[in-house]
Every structure is written in C-alpha cells, then in structure tokens.
LUMKE-606786 format. One record per atom (N, C-alpha, C, CB): x, y, z; atom name; residue in one letter; residue number from 0. Coordinates in Angstrom, 1 decimal, always signed. Glycine has a CB too. Layout:
// LUMKE-606786
X|Y|Z|atom|rest|nr
X|Y|Z|CA|A|NUM
...
This chain:
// LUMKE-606786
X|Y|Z|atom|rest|nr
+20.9|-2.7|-65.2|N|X|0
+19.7|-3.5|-64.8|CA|X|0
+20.0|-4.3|-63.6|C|X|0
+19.2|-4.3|-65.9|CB|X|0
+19.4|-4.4|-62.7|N|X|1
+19.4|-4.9|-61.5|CA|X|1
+19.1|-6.6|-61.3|C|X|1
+18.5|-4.1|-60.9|CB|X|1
+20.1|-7.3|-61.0|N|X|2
+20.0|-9.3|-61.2|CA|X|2
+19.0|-8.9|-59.9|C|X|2
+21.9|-10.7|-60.7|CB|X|2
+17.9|-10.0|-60.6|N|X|3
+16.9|-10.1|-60.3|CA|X|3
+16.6|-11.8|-59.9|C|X|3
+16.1|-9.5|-61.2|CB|X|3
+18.1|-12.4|-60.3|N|X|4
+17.7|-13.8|-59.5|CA|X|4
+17.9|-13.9|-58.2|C|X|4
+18.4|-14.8|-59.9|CB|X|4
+18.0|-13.4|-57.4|N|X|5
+18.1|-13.0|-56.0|CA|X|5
+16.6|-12.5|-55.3|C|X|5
+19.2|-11.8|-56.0|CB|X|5
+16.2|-12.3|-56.2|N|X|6
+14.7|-11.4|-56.0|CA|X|6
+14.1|-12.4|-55.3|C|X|6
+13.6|-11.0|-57.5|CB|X|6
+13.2|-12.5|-54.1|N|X|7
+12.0|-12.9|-53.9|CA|X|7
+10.9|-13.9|-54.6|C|X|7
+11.6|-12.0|-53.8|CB|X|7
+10.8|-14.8|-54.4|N|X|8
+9.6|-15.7|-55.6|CA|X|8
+8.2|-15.6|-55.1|C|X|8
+9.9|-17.8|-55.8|CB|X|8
+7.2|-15.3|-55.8|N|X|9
+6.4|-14.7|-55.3|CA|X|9
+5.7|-16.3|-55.0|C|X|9
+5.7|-13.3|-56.1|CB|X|9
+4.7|-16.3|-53.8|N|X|10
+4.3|-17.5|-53.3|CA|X|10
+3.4|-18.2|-54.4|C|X|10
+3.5|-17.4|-51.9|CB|X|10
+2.8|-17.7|-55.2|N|X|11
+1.7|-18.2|-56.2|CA|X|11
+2.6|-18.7|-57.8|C|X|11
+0.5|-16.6|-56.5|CB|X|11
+3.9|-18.1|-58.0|N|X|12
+4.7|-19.2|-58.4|CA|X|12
+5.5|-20.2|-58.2|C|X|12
+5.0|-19.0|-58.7|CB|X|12
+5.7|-20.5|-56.9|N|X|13
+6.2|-21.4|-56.0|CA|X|13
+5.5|-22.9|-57.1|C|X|13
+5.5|-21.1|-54.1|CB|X|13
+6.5|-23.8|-57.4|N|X|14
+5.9|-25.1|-57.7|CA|X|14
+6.0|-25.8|-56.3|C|X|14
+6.8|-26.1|-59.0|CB|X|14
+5.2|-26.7|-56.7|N|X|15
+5.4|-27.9|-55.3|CA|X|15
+5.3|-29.2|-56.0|C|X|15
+4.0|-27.8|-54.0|CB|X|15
+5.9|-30.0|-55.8|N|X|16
+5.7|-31.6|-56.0|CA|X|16
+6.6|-32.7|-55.3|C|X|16
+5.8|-31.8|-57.5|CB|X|16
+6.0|-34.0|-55.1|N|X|17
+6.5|-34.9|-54.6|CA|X|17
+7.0|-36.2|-55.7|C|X|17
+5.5|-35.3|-53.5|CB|X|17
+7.9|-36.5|-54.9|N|X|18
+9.1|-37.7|-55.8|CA|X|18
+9.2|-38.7|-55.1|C|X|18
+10.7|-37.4|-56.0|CB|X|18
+8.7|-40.0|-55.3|N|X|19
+8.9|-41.3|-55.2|CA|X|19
+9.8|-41.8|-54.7|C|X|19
+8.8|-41.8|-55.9|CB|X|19
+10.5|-41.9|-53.0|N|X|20
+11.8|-42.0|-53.4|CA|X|20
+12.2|-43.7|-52.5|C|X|20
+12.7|-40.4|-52.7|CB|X|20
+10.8|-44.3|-52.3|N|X|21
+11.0|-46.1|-52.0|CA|X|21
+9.4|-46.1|-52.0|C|X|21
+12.0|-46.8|-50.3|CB|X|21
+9.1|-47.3|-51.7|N|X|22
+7.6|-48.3|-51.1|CA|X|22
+6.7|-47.5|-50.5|C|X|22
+7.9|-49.5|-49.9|CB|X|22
+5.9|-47.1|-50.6|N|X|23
+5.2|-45.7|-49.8|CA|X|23
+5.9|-45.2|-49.5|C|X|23
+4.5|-45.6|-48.7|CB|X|23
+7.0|-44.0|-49.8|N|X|24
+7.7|-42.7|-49.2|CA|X|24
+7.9|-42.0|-50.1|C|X|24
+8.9|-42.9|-48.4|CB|X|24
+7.9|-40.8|-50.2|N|X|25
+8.0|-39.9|-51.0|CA|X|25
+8.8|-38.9|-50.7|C|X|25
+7.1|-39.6|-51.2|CB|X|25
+9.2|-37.5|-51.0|N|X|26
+9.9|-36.6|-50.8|CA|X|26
+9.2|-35.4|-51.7|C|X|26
+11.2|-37.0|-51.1|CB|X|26
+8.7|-34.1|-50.4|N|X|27
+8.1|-33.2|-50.6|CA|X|27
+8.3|-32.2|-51.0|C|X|27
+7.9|-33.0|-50.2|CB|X|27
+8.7|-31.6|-52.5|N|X|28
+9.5|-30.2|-52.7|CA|X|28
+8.6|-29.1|-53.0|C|X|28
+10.5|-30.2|-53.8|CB|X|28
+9.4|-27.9|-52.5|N|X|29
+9.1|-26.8|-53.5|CA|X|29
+9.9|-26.1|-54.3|C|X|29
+8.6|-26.0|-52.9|CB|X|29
+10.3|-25.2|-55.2|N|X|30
+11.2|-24.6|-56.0|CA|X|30
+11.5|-23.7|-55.0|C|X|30
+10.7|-24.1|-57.3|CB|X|30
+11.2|-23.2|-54.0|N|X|31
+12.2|-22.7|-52.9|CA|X|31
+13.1|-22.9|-51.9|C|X|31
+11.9|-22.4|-52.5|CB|X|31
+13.1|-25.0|-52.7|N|X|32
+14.6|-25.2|-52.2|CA|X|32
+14.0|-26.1|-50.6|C|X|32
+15.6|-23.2|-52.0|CB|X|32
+12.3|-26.3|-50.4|N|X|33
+12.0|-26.8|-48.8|CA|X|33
+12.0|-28.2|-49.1|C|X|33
+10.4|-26.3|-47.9|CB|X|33
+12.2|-29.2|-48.4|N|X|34
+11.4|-30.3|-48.6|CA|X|34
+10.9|-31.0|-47.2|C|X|34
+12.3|-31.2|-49.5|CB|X|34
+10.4|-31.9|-47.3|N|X|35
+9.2|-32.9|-46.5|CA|X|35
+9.7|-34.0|-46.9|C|X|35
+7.5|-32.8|-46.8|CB|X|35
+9.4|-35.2|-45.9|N|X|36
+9.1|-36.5|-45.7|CA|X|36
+7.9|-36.9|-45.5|C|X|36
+9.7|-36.9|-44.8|CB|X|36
+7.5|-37.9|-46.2|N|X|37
+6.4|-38.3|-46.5|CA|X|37
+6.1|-39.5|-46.7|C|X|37
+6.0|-37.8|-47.3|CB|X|37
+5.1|-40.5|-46.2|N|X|38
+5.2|-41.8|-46.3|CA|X|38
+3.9|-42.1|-45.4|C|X|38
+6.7|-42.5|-45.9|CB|X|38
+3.6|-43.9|-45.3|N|X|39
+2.7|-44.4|-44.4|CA|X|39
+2.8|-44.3|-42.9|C|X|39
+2.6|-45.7|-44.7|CB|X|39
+1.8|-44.5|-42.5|N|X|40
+2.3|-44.3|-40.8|CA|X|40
+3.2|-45.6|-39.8|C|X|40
+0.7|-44.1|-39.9|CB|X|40
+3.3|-46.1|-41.4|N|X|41
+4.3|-47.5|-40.6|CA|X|41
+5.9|-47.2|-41.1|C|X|41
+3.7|-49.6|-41.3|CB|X|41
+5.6|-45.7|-41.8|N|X|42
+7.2|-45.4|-41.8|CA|X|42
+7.9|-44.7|-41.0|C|X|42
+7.7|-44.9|-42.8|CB|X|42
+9.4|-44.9|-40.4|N|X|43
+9.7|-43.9|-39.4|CA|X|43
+10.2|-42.6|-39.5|C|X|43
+10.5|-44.3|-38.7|CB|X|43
+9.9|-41.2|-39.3|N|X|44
+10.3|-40.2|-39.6|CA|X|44
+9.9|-39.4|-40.7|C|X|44
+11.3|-40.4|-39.6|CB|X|44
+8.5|-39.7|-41.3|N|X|45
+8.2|-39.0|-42.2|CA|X|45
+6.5|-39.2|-41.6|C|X|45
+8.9|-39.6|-43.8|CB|X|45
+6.0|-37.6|-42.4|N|X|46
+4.8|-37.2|-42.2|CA|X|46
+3.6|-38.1|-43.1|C|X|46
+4.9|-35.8|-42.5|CB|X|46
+2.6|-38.7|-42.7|N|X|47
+1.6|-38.9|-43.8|CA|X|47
+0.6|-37.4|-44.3|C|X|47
+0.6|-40.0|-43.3|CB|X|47
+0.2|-37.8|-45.2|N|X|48
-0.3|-36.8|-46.1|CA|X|48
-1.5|-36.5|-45.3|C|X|48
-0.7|-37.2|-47.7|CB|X|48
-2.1|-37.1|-44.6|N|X|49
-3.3|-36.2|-43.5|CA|X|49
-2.5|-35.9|-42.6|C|X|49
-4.8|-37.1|-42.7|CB|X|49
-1.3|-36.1|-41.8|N|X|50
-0.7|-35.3|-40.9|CA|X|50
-0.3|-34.0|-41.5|C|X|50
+0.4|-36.1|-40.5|CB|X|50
+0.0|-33.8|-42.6|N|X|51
+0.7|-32.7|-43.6|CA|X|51
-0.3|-31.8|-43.4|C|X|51
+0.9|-33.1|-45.4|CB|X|51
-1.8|-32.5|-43.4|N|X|52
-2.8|-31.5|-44.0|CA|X|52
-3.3|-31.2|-42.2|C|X|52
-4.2|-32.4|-45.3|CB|X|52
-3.1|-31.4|-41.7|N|X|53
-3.6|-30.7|-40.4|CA|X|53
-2.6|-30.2|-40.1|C|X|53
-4.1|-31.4|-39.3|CB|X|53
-1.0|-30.5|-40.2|N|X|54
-0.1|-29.5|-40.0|CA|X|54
-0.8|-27.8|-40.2|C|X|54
+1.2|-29.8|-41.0|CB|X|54
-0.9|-28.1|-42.4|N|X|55
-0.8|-26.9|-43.1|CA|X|55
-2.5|-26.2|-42.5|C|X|55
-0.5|-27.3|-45.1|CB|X|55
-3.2|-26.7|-41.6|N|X|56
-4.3|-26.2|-41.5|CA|X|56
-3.7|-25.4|-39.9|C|X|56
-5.7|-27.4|-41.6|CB|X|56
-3.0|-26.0|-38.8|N|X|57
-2.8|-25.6|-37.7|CA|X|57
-1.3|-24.3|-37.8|C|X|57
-2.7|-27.2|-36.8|CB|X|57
-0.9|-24.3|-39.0|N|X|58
+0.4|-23.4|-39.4|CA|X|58
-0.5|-22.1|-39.9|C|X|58
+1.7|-24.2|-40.8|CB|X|58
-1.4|-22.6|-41.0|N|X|59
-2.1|-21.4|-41.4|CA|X|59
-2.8|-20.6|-39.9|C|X|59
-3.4|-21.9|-42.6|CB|X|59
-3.6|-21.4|-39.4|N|X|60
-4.0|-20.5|-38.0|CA|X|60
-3.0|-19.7|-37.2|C|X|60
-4.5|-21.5|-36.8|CB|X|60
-1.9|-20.4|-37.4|N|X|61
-0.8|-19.7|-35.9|CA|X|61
-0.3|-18.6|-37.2|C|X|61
+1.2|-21.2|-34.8|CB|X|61
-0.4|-18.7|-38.4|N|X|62
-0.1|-17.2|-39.3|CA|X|62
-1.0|-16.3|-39.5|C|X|62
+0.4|-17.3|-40.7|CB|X|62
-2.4|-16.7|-39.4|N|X|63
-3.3|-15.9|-39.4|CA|X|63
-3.3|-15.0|-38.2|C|X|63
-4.3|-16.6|-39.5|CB|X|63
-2.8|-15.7|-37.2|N|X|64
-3.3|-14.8|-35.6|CA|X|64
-1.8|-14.1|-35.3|C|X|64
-3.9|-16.1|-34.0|CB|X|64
-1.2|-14.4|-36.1|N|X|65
+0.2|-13.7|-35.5|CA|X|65
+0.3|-12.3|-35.5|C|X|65
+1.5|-14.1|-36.5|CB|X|65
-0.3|-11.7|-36.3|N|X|66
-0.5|-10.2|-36.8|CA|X|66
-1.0|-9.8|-35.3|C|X|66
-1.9|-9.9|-38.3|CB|X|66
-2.2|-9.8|-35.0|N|X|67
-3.3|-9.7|-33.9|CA|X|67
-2.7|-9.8|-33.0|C|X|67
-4.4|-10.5|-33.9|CB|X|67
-2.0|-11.2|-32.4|N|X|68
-1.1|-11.4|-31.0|CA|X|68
+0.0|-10.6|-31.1|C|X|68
-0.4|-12.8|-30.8|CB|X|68
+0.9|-10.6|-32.0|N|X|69
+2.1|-9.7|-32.1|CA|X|69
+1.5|-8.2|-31.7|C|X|69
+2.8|-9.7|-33.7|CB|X|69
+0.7|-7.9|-31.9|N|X|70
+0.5|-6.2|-31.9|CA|X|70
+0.2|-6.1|-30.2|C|X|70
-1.1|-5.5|-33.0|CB|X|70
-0.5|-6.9|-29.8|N|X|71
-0.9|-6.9|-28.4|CA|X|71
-0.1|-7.3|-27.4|C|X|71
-2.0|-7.6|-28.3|CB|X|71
+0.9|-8.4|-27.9|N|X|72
+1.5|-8.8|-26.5|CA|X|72
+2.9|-9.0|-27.0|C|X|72
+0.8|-10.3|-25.9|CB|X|72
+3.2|-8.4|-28.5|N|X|73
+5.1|-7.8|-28.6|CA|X|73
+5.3|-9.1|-29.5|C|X|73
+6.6|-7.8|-26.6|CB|X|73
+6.6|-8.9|-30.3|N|X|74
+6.8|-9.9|-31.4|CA|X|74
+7.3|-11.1|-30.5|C|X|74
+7.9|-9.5|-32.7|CB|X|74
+7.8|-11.3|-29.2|N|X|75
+8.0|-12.4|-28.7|CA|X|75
+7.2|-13.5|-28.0|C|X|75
+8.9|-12.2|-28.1|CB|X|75
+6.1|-13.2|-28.4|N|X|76
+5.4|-14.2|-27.7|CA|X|76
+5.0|-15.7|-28.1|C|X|76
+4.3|-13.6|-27.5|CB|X|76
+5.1|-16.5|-27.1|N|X|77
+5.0|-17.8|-27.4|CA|X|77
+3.4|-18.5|-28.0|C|X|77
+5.4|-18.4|-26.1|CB|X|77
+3.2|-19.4|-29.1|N|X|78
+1.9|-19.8|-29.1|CA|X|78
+2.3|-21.4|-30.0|C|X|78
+0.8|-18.5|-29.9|CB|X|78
+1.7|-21.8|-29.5|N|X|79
+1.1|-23.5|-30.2|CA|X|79
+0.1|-23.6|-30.6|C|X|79
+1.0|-24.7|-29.6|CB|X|79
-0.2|-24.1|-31.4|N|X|80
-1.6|-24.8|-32.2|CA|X|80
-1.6|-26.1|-32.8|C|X|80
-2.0|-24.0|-33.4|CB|X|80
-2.6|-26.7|-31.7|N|X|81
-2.4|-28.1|-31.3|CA|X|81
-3.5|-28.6|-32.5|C|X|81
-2.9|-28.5|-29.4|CB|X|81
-3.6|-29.6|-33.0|N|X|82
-5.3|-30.3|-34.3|CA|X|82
-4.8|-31.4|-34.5|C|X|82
-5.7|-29.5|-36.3|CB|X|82
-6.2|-31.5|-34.3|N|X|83
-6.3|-33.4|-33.9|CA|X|83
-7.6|-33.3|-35.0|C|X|83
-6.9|-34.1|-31.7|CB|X|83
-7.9|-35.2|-35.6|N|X|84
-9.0|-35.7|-35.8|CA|X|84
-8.6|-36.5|-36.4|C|X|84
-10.0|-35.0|-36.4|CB|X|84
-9.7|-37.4|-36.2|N|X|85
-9.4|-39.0|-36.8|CA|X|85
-10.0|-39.3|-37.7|C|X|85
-9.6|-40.1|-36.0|CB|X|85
-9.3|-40.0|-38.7|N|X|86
-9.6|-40.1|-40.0|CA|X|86
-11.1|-41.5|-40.0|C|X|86
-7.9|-40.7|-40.9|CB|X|86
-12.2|-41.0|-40.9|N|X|87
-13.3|-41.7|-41.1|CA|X|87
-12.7|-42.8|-42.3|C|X|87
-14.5|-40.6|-41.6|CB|X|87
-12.0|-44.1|-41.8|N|X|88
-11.9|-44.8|-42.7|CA|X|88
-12.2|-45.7|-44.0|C|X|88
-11.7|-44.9|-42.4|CB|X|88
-13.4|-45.5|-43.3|N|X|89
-14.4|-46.3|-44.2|CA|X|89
-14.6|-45.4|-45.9|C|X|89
-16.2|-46.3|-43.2|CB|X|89
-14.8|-43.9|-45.3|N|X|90
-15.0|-43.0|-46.4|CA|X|90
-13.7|-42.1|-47.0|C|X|90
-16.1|-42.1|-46.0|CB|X|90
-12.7|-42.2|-46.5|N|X|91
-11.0|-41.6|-46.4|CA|X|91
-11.4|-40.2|-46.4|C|X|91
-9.6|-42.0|-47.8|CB|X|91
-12.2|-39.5|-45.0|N|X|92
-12.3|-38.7|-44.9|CA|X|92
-11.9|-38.0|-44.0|C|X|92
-13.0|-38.6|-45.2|CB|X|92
-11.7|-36.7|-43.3|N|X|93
-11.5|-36.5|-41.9|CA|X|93
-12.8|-35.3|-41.8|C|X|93
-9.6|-35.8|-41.4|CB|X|93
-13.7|-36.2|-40.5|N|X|94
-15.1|-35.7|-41.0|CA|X|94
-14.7|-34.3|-39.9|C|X|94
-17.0|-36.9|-40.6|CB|X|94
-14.0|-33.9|-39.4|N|X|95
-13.5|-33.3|-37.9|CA|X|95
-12.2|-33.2|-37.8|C|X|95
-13.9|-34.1|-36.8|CB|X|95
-12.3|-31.3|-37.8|N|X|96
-10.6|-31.4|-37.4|CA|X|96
-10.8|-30.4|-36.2|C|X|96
-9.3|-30.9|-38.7|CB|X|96
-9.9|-30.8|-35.4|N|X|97
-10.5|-29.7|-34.1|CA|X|97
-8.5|-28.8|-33.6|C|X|97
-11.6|-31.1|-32.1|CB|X|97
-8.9|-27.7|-33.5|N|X|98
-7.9|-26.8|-33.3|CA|X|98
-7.4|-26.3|-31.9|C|X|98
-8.3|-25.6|-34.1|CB|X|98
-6.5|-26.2|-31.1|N|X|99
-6.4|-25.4|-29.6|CA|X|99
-5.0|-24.8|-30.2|C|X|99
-6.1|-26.6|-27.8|CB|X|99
-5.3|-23.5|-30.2|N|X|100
-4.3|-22.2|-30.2|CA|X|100
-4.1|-22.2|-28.6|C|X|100
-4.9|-20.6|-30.8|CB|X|100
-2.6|-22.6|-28.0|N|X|101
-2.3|-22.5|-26.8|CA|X|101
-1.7|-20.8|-26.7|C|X|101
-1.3|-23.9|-26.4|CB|X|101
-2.2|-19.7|-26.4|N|X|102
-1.1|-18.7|-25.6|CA|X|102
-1.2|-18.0|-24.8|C|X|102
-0.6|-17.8|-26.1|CB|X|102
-0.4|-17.5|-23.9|N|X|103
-0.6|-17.1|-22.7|CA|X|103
-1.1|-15.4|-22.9|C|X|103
+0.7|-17.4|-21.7|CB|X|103
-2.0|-15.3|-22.2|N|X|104
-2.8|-14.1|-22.1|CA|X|104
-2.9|-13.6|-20.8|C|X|104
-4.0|-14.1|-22.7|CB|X|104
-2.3|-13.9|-19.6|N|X|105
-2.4|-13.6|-18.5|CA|X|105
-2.2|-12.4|-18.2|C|X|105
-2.0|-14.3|-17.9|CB|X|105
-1.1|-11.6|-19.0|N|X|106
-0.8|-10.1|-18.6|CA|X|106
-1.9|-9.2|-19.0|C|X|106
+0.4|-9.6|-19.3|CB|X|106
-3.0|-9.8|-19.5|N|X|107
-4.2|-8.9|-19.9|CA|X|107
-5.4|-9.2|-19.0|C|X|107
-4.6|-9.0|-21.4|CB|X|107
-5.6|-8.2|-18.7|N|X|108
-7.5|-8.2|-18.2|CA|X|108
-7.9|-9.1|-18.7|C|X|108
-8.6|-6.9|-18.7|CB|X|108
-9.7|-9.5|-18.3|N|X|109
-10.3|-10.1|-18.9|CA|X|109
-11.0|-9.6|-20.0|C|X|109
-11.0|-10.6|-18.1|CB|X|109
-11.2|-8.4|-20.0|N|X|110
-12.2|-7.6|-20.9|CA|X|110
-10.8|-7.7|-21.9|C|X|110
-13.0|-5.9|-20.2|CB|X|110
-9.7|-7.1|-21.1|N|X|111
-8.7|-7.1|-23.1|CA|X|111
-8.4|-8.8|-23.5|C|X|111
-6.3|-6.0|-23.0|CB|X|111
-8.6|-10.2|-23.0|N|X|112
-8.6|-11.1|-23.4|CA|X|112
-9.4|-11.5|-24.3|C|X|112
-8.4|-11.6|-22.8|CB|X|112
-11.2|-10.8|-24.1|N|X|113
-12.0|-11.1|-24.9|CA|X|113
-11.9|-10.5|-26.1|C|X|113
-13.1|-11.0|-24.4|CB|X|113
-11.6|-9.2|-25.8|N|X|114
-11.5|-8.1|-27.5|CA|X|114
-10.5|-8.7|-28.4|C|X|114
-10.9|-6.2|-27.4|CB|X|114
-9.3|-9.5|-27.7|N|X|115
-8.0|-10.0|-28.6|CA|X|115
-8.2|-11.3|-29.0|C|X|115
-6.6|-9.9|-27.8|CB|X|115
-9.2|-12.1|-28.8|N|X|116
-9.7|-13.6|-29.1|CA|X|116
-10.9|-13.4|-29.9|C|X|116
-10.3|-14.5|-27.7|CB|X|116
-11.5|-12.0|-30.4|N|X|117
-12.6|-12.0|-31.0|CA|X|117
-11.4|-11.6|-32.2|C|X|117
-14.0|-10.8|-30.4|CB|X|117
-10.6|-10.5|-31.9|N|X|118
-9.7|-10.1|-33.1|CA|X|118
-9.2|-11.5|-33.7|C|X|118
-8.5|-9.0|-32.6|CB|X|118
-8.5|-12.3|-32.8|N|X|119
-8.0|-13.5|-33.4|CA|X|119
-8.6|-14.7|-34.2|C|X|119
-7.5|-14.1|-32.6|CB|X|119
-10.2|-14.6|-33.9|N|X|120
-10.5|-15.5|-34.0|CA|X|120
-11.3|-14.8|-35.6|C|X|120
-11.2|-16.1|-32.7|CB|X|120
-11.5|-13.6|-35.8|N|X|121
-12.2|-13.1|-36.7|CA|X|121
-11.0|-12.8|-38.1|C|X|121
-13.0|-11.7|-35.9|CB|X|121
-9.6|-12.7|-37.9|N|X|122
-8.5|-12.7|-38.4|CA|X|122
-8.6|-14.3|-39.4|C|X|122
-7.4|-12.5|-37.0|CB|X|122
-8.1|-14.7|-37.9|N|X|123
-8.1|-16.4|-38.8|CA|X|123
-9.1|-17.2|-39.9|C|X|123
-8.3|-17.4|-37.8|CB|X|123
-10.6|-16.3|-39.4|N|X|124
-11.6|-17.1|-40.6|CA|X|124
-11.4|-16.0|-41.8|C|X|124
-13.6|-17.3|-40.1|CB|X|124
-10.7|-14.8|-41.2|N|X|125
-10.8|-14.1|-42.6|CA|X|125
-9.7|-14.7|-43.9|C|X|125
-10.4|-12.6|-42.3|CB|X|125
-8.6|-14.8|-42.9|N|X|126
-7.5|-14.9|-44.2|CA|X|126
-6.6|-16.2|-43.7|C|X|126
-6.3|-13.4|-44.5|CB|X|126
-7.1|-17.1|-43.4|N|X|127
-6.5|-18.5|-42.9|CA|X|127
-6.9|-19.3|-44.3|C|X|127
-7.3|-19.3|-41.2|CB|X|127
-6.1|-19.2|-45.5|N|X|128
-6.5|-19.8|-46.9|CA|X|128
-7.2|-21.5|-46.5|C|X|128
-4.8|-19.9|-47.9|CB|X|128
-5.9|-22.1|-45.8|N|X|129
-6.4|-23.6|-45.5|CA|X|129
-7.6|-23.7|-45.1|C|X|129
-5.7|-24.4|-44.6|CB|X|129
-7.9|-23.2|-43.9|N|X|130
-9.3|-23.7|-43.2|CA|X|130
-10.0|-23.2|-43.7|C|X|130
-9.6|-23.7|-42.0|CB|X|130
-10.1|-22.2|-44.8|N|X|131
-11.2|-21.2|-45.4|CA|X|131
-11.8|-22.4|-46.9|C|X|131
-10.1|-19.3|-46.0|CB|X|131
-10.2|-23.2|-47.3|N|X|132
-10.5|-24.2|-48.2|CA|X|132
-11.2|-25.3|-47.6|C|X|132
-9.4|-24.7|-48.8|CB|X|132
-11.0|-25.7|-46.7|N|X|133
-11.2|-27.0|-46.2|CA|X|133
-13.3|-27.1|-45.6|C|X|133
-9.9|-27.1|-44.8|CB|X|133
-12.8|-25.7|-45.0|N|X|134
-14.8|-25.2|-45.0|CA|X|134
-15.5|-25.5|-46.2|C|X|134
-15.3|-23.3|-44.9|CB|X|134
-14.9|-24.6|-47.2|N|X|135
-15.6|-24.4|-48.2|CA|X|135
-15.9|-25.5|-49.5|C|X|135
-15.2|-23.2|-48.6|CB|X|135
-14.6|-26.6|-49.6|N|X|136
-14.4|-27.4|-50.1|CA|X|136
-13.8|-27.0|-51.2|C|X|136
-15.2|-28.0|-50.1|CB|X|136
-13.4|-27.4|-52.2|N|X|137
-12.6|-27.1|-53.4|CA|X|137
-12.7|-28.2|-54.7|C|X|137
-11.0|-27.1|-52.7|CB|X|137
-12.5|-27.6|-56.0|N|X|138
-12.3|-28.7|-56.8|CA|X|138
-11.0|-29.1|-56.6|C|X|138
-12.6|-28.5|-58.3|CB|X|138
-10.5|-30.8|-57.2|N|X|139
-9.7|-31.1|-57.2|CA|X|139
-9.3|-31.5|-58.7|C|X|139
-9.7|-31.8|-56.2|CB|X|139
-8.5|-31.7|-59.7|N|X|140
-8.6|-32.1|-60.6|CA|X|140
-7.4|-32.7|-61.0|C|X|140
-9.0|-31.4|-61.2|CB|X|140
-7.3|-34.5|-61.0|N|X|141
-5.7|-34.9|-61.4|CA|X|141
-5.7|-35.3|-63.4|C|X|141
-5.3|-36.7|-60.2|CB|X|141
-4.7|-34.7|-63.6|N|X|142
-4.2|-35.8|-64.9|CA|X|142
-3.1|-36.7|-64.7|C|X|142
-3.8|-35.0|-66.3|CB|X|142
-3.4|-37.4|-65.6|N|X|143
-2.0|-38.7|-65.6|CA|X|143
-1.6|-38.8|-67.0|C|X|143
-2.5|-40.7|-65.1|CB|X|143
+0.1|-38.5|-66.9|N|X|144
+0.9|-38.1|-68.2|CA|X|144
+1.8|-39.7|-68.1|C|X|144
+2.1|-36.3|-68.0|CB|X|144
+1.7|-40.0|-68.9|N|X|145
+2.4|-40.9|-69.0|CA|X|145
+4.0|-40.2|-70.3|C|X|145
+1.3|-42.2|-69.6|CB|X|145
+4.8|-41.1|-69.8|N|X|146
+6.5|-41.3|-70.9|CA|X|146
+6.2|-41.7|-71.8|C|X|146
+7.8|-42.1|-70.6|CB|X|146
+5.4|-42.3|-72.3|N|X|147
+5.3|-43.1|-73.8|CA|X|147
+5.0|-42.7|-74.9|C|X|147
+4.5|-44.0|-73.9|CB|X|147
C-alpha cells in the first residue's frame, strides 16, 4: 500500500485558523504548514484583516487570469494586481473595492489585446471564488465554545 502521508491535501480540507499571540495581533494558520501576521494597523509588520481580504480578492484575480495570460503570452509573464478601497467606518464595511491587473500586452495587436481582456476578464468572474463571494454575499455564522 502506498504512504499516503506525503499525498497532496486537498484544498477543501485545508483547516485555517488564527491564534492570539499579544494585544491585537494574531497569527494566521493553515494545516499546510502557511502562516500570516495579523494585527491593527498601528502594528508593525503584520497585515489587518481588511488588508488580508483584498489581498485574497486581488490573488484570486491574478489566479483566475493566469490560465488565459499564460496560454497567450508563455508561462513567464509578468502581472500585478493592484485593490484599493477604503473602509466605510461608520458601518465597518468596504462599500468599494476597485482592482488594476497591471500586464504588459504590447507584443499583441490591438484586436488580439481585446479578445485576451474579454477572455480574462470573463475567466475571472467565472471562477475567481473571492470576488464571486464578495458580489454575491455569503452567510456568515460564528459560535463561541467556551473551556468550562
């Protein structure tokens, strides 16, 4: 029989959770061994949790379009994906998040820049999980376990 702890963890059993680790800061894991910094924006070197979340919205885009760019312009091509928005404080919401996929498309026509921005852009709303959640909204549901 073949050791199968070596195997691959499939993403949908992946745990994730964060650990307390001072005064607002925390520490971000997953059971694959990643972690994150995490804290207020008056801490140095760690992400806040709306920075996290436009990260994981501007990471999902640059994976969504990778397929599409890669095929057109070779697995080495450069891209960034810039997202910005400022938090509605009054209501702790971010009513606006706005996205710029920076990549260079200059070795292509104009006509093949438009067919590969319709592919990218039709890619990303398809299977970009985050911003597909974030459109659509989601339940959320917490419990609190207490030690006692």
């Amino acid at each position: 029989m073949a050791d199968q702890s070596s195997a691959p963890v499939p993403a949908a059993s992946t745990e994730l959770w964060v650990e307390r680790t001072g005064t607002r800061r925390y520490t971000g894991r997953s059971s694959r061994g990643a972690e994150v910094l995490i804290g207020s924006e008056r801490v140095e070197g760690v992400f806040t949790p709306g920075e996290l979340l436009k990260i994981a919205l501007a990471a999902c885009t640059g994976m969504s379009s990778d397929l599409p760019l890669s095929r057109r312009l070779g697995d080495n091509y450069d891209a960034t994906v810039r997202v910005s928005g400022a938090a509605d404080r009054e209501n702790e919401v971010y009513p606006r998040l706005d996205e710029v996929l920076q990549v260079d498309l200059s070795e292509l026509d104009a006509e093949a820049q438009e067919r590969l921005l319709t592919v990218v852009l039709k890619s990303v709303d398809k299977v970009c999980t985050v911003g597909r959640t974030l459109k659509n909204g989601t339940v959320v549901n917490l419990t609190v376990e207490s030690d006692s």
